[in-house]
N, C-alpha and C positions, 0 to 999 in steps of 0.2 A: 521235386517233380520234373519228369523229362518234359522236354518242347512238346511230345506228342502227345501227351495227356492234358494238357492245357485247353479247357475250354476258351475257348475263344468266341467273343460276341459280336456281331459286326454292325456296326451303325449304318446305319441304311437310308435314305433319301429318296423314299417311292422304290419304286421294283428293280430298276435301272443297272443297277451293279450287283440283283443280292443271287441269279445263278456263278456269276466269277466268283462270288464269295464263297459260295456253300463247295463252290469243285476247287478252289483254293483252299479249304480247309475250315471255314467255319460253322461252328456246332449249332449257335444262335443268332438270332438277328433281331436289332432292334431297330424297330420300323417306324418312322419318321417323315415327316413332311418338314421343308423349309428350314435346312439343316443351318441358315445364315442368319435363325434368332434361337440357334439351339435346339430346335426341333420343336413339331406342332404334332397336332395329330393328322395323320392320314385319311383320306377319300374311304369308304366301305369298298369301294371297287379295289383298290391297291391293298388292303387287309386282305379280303375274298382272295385274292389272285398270289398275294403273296403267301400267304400260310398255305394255300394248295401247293403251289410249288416246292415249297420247304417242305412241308410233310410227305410231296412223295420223292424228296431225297434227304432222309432222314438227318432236318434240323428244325430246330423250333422257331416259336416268332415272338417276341415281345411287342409288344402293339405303343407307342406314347399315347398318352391320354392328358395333353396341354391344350388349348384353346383357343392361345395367341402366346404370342412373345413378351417380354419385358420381363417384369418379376413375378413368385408366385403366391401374389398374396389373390384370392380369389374372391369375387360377389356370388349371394347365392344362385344370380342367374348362369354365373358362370360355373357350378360347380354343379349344377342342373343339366349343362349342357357336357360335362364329364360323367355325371353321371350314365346319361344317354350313348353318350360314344363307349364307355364302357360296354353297354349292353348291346351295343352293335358290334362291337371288336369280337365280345365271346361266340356272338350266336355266329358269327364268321369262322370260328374254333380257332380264335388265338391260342397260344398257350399261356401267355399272361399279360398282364398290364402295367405300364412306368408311368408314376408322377411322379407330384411332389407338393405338398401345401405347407406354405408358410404363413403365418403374421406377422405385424408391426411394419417396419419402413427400415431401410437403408439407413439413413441417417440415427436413429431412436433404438435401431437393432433387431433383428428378426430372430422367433422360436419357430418352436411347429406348431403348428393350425391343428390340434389334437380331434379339436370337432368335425372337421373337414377331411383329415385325412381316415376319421370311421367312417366319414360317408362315403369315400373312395370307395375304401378293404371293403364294406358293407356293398356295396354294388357288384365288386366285382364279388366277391362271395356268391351272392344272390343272383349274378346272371349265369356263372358256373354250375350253379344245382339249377337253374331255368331250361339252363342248354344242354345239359347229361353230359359237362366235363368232366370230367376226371379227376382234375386238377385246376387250378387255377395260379401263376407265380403273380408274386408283386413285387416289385423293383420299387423303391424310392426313389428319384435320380437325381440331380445335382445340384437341386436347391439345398440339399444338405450341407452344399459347402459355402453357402449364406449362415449358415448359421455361425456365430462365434466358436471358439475352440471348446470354453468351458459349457455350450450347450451342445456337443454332439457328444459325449458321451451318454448322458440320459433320453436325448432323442435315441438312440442304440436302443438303449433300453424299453424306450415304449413304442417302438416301432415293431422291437419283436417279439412285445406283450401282442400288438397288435393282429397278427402273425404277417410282417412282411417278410419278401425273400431272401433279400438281397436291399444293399443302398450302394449306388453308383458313387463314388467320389473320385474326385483328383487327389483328395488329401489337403490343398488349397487352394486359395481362388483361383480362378481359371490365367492360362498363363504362366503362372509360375512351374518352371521345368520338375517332369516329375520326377528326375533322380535327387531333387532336394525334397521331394515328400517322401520318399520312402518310408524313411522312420516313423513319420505321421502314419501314412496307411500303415504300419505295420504295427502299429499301437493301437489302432484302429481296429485292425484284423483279431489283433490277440485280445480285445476288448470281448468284442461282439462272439469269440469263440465259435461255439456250436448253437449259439441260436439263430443266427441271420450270416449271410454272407458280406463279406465286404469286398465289393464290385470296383478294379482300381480301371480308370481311363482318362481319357486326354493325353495325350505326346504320349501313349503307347501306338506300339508299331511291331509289325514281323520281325524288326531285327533289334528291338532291344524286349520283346513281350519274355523271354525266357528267364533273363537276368531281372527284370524287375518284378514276376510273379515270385522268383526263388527269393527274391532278396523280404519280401514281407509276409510269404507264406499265405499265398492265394490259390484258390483252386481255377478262376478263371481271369479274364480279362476283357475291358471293352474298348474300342472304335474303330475309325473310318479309317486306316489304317491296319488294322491288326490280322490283318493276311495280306499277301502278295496279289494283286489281280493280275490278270495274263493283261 
Protein backbone atom coordinates (compact mmCIF):
# COMPACT_ATOMS: atom_id res chain seq x y z
CA UNK A 1 0.00 0.00 0.00
CA UNK A 2 1.61 3.56 -1.17
CA UNK A 3 1.75 6.38 1.82
CA UNK A 4 -1.06 7.93 -0.27
CA UNK A 5 -3.66 5.53 0.14
CA UNK A 6 -3.36 5.12 3.82
CA UNK A 7 -6.14 6.15 5.82
CA UNK A 8 -5.11 7.93 8.22
CA UNK A 9 -7.19 8.85 11.67
CA UNK A 10 -6.37 11.75 13.73
CA UNK A 11 -6.82 11.87 17.47
CA UNK A 12 -8.19 14.88 18.21
CA UNK A 13 -8.56 16.84 21.53
CA UNK A 14 -11.81 19.11 20.98
CA UNK A 15 -11.77 21.02 17.61
CA UNK A 16 -8.45 22.83 18.14
CA UNK A 17 -6.06 21.08 15.70
CA UNK A 18 -8.52 18.97 13.57
CA UNK A 19 -8.78 21.78 10.39
CA UNK A 20 -4.46 21.41 10.29
CA UNK A 21 -5.27 17.93 10.20
CA UNK A 22 -7.90 17.38 7.71
CA UNK A 23 -5.47 19.97 5.03
CA UNK A 24 -2.55 17.94 6.38
CA UNK A 25 -3.92 14.99 5.00
CA UNK A 26 -6.17 13.22 7.37
CA UNK A 27 -9.27 11.11 6.18
CA UNK A 28 -10.68 10.62 9.95
CA UNK A 29 -10.86 11.98 13.20
CA UNK A 30 -11.28 10.66 16.34
CA UNK A 31 -12.84 13.22 18.49
CA UNK A 32 -11.97 13.40 22.15
CA UNK A 33 -11.90 15.32 25.21
CA UNK A 34 -9.09 15.19 27.95
CA UNK A 35 -6.64 13.43 25.84
CA UNK A 36 -4.37 13.10 29.43
CA UNK A 37 -6.63 10.11 30.72
CA UNK A 38 -6.90 8.74 27.21
CA UNK A 39 -9.63 10.47 26.09
CA UNK A 40 -13.48 11.24 27.30
CA UNK A 41 -16.27 12.12 25.55
CA UNK A 42 -16.70 15.53 23.96
CA UNK A 43 -19.17 18.60 24.69
CA UNK A 44 -22.42 18.28 21.94
CA UNK A 45 -21.26 21.67 20.98
CA UNK A 46 -17.59 20.26 19.79
CA UNK A 47 -19.34 17.10 18.09
CA UNK A 48 -22.12 19.78 16.21
CA UNK A 49 -19.09 21.87 15.09
CA UNK A 50 -16.60 19.28 14.54
CA UNK A 51 -18.51 16.92 12.06
CA UNK A 52 -19.81 20.05 10.18
CA UNK A 53 -16.48 21.10 9.59
CA UNK A 54 -15.22 17.63 8.54
CA UNK A 55 -18.05 16.82 6.33
CA UNK A 56 -17.74 20.03 4.31
CA UNK A 57 -14.00 18.98 3.77
CA UNK A 58 -14.52 15.59 2.99
CA UNK A 59 -13.50 13.59 6.26
CA UNK A 60 -15.28 11.80 8.75
CA UNK A 61 -15.58 11.95 12.56
CA UNK A 62 -15.58 9.14 15.17
CA UNK A 63 -17.14 10.56 18.11
CA UNK A 64 -15.53 8.59 21.90
CA UNK A 65 -18.21 7.49 23.98
CA UNK A 66 -16.02 7.16 27.62
CA UNK A 67 -17.49 8.92 30.77
CA UNK A 68 -14.48 9.32 32.83
CA UNK A 69 -10.91 8.12 32.87
CA UNK A 70 -9.34 5.20 34.71
CA UNK A 71 -10.50 1.71 33.60
CA UNK A 72 -13.32 0.35 31.66
CA UNK A 73 -15.12 -1.55 33.60
CA UNK A 74 -18.64 0.29 33.74
CA UNK A 75 -21.94 0.83 36.37
CA UNK A 76 -25.20 0.76 34.91
CA UNK A 77 -25.50 4.49 35.52
CA UNK A 78 -22.52 4.86 33.74
CA UNK A 79 -23.46 3.00 30.76
CA UNK A 80 -26.77 4.94 30.75
CA UNK A 81 -25.04 7.92 30.51
CA UNK A 82 -23.19 6.36 27.19
CA UNK A 83 -25.92 5.38 26.09
CA UNK A 84 -27.33 8.96 26.02
CA UNK A 85 -24.11 10.43 24.62
CA UNK A 86 -24.37 7.92 21.87
CA UNK A 87 -27.69 9.28 20.90
CA UNK A 88 -26.51 12.84 20.93
CA UNK A 89 -23.12 12.19 19.03
CA UNK A 90 -25.53 10.60 15.93
CA UNK A 91 -28.32 13.00 15.88
CA UNK A 92 -25.13 15.49 15.53
CA UNK A 93 -24.32 13.08 12.33
CA UNK A 94 -21.31 11.66 13.55
CA UNK A 95 -20.13 9.02 11.50
CA UNK A 96 -19.51 6.61 14.18
CA UNK A 97 -18.86 5.88 17.77
CA UNK A 98 -15.47 4.40 19.94
CA UNK A 99 -15.64 2.61 23.28
CA UNK A 100 -14.84 -0.10 24.95
CA UNK A 101 -16.29 -2.29 27.95
CA UNK A 102 -14.67 -4.53 29.97
CA UNK A 103 -14.98 -6.64 33.16
CA UNK A 104 -13.28 -8.14 36.19
CA UNK A 105 -10.22 -6.04 37.68
CA UNK A 106 -6.54 -5.41 36.96
CA UNK A 107 -5.31 -7.68 39.36
CA UNK A 108 -7.98 -10.98 38.82
CA UNK A 109 -7.80 -10.08 34.93
CA UNK A 110 -10.18 -8.38 32.49
CA UNK A 111 -12.62 -10.05 29.45
CA UNK A 112 -15.21 -8.19 27.54
CA UNK A 113 -18.35 -6.90 29.17
CA UNK A 114 -20.34 -8.92 26.37
CA UNK A 115 -23.75 -7.51 27.90
CA UNK A 116 -22.56 -3.90 27.99
CA UNK A 117 -20.81 -3.81 24.83
CA UNK A 118 -24.68 -4.84 23.08
CA UNK A 119 -25.93 -2.14 24.72
CA UNK A 120 -23.40 0.13 23.17
CA UNK A 121 -23.70 -1.61 19.25
CA UNK A 122 -27.50 -1.53 20.35
CA UNK A 123 -27.77 2.37 20.79
CA UNK A 124 -25.65 3.22 18.54
CA UNK A 125 -27.77 1.05 15.88
CA UNK A 126 -30.88 2.42 17.17
CA UNK A 127 -29.85 6.17 17.10
CA UNK A 128 -28.55 5.63 13.39
CA UNK A 129 -32.12 4.42 12.12
CA UNK A 130 -33.59 7.31 14.70
CA UNK A 131 -31.54 9.88 12.97
CA UNK A 132 -31.68 8.74 8.91
CA UNK A 133 -27.95 7.64 8.90
CA UNK A 134 -26.70 6.00 6.55
CA UNK A 135 -24.34 4.25 8.41
CA UNK A 136 -23.24 4.08 11.45
CA UNK A 137 -19.10 2.76 12.28
CA UNK A 138 -18.01 1.26 15.70
CA UNK A 139 -14.46 1.37 16.85
CA UNK A 140 -13.70 -0.74 20.03
CA UNK A 141 -10.67 1.25 21.29
CA UNK A 142 -8.02 0.36 23.67
CA UNK A 143 -9.32 -1.34 26.28
CA UNK A 144 -8.84 -4.32 24.11
CA UNK A 145 -5.28 -4.20 25.06
CA UNK A 146 -6.32 -4.93 28.72
CA UNK A 147 -7.32 -7.72 27.84
CA UNK A 148 -4.80 -10.82 28.04
CA UNK A 149 -3.18 -12.15 24.93
CA UNK A 150 -5.10 -15.48 25.05
CA UNK A 151 -8.52 -13.37 25.19
CA UNK A 152 -8.28 -11.10 22.21
CA UNK A 153 -8.44 -13.51 19.73
CA UNK A 154 -12.14 -14.62 20.67
CA UNK A 155 -13.06 -10.98 21.71
CA UNK A 156 -12.08 -10.65 17.45
CA UNK A 157 -14.48 -12.80 17.21
CA UNK A 158 -17.56 -11.65 19.00
CA UNK A 159 -16.86 -8.27 18.51
CA UNK A 160 -17.42 -8.92 14.72
CA UNK A 161 -20.40 -11.28 15.39
CA UNK A 162 -21.43 -8.06 16.96
CA UNK A 163 -20.95 -6.18 13.83
CA UNK A 164 -18.15 -3.68 15.20
CA UNK A 165 -15.75 -1.79 12.65
CA UNK A 166 -12.77 -1.70 13.56
CA UNK A 167 -10.59 -2.39 17.28
CA UNK A 168 -8.12 0.18 17.93
CA UNK A 169 -4.95 -1.56 19.45
CA UNK A 170 -1.22 -0.76 20.19
CA UNK A 171 -0.67 -4.66 19.97
CA UNK A 172 0.39 -4.12 23.78
CA UNK A 173 0.06 -2.31 26.79
CA UNK A 174 0.52 1.22 26.18
CA UNK A 175 4.21 2.28 25.96
CA UNK A 176 5.79 -0.51 24.71
CA UNK A 177 7.44 0.89 21.16
CA UNK A 178 5.33 -0.13 18.38
CA UNK A 179 8.03 -1.62 16.08
CA UNK A 180 8.16 -4.43 18.89
CA UNK A 181 4.43 -5.05 18.16
CA UNK A 182 4.30 -5.47 14.74
CA UNK A 183 4.14 -9.06 14.66
CA UNK A 184 1.47 -8.94 17.33
CA UNK A 185 -0.67 -6.44 15.15
CA UNK A 186 0.07 -8.31 12.23
CA UNK A 187 -1.43 -11.66 13.66
CA UNK A 188 -3.91 -9.69 14.73
CA UNK A 189 -4.75 -8.12 11.32
CA UNK A 190 -4.40 -11.57 9.61
CA UNK A 191 -6.86 -12.99 12.44
CA UNK A 192 -9.72 -10.61 12.25
CA UNK A 193 -9.33 -10.91 8.07
CA UNK A 194 -12.20 -9.53 6.44
CA UNK A 195 -14.50 -9.20 9.07
CA UNK A 196 -13.40 -6.26 11.32
CA UNK A 197 -10.54 -4.08 10.89
CA UNK A 198 -7.51 -4.04 12.97
CA UNK A 199 -6.87 -0.13 13.82
CA UNK A 200 -2.83 0.02 14.80
CA UNK A 201 -1.96 3.32 17.06
CA UNK A 202 0.10 4.76 19.58
CA UNK A 203 3.92 5.77 18.57
CA UNK A 204 2.67 5.95 15.17
CA UNK A 205 3.64 9.15 13.33
CA UNK A 206 3.87 10.67 9.71
CA UNK A 207 7.30 9.37 9.46
CA UNK A 208 7.22 5.90 10.40
CA UNK A 209 2.97 5.43 9.47
CA UNK A 210 4.08 3.89 5.95
CA UNK A 211 6.65 1.35 7.23
CA UNK A 212 4.49 0.17 9.97
CA UNK A 213 1.09 -0.10 7.99
CA UNK A 214 3.20 -2.25 5.10
CA UNK A 215 4.86 -4.06 7.70
CA UNK A 216 1.34 -5.76 9.19
CA UNK A 217 -0.97 -5.21 6.43
CA UNK A 218 -3.32 -2.44 7.46
CA UNK A 219 -5.43 -0.46 5.55
CA UNK A 220 -5.37 2.47 7.97
CA UNK A 221 -3.89 3.97 10.95
CA UNK A 222 -4.44 6.04 14.17
CA UNK A 223 -3.05 9.16 16.35
CA UNK A 224 -2.07 12.47 17.47
CA UNK A 225 0.70 12.28 15.39
CA UNK A 226 -0.18 10.66 12.35
CA UNK A 227 0.02 13.80 9.83
CA UNK A 228 2.42 16.65 9.81
CA UNK A 229 0.59 20.00 11.24
CA UNK A 230 1.86 23.18 9.70
Amino acid sequence: MSETTILREFCAENFTDVPAAIKAGARRIELCDNLAVGGTTPSLGVIEHTVAYAHEHGARVMTMIRPRGGDFVYSDDELAMMESDVFSACEAETDGVVFGCLKGSESDGYELDLDACKRIVGAAIAAADAFCLDHIDITFHMAFDALPAEAQLPAIDTLADLGVTRILTHGDVAGTPIIDNLPRLRELTEYAGDRLIILPGAGITHANVADVVAAIGAPEAHGTKIVKLA
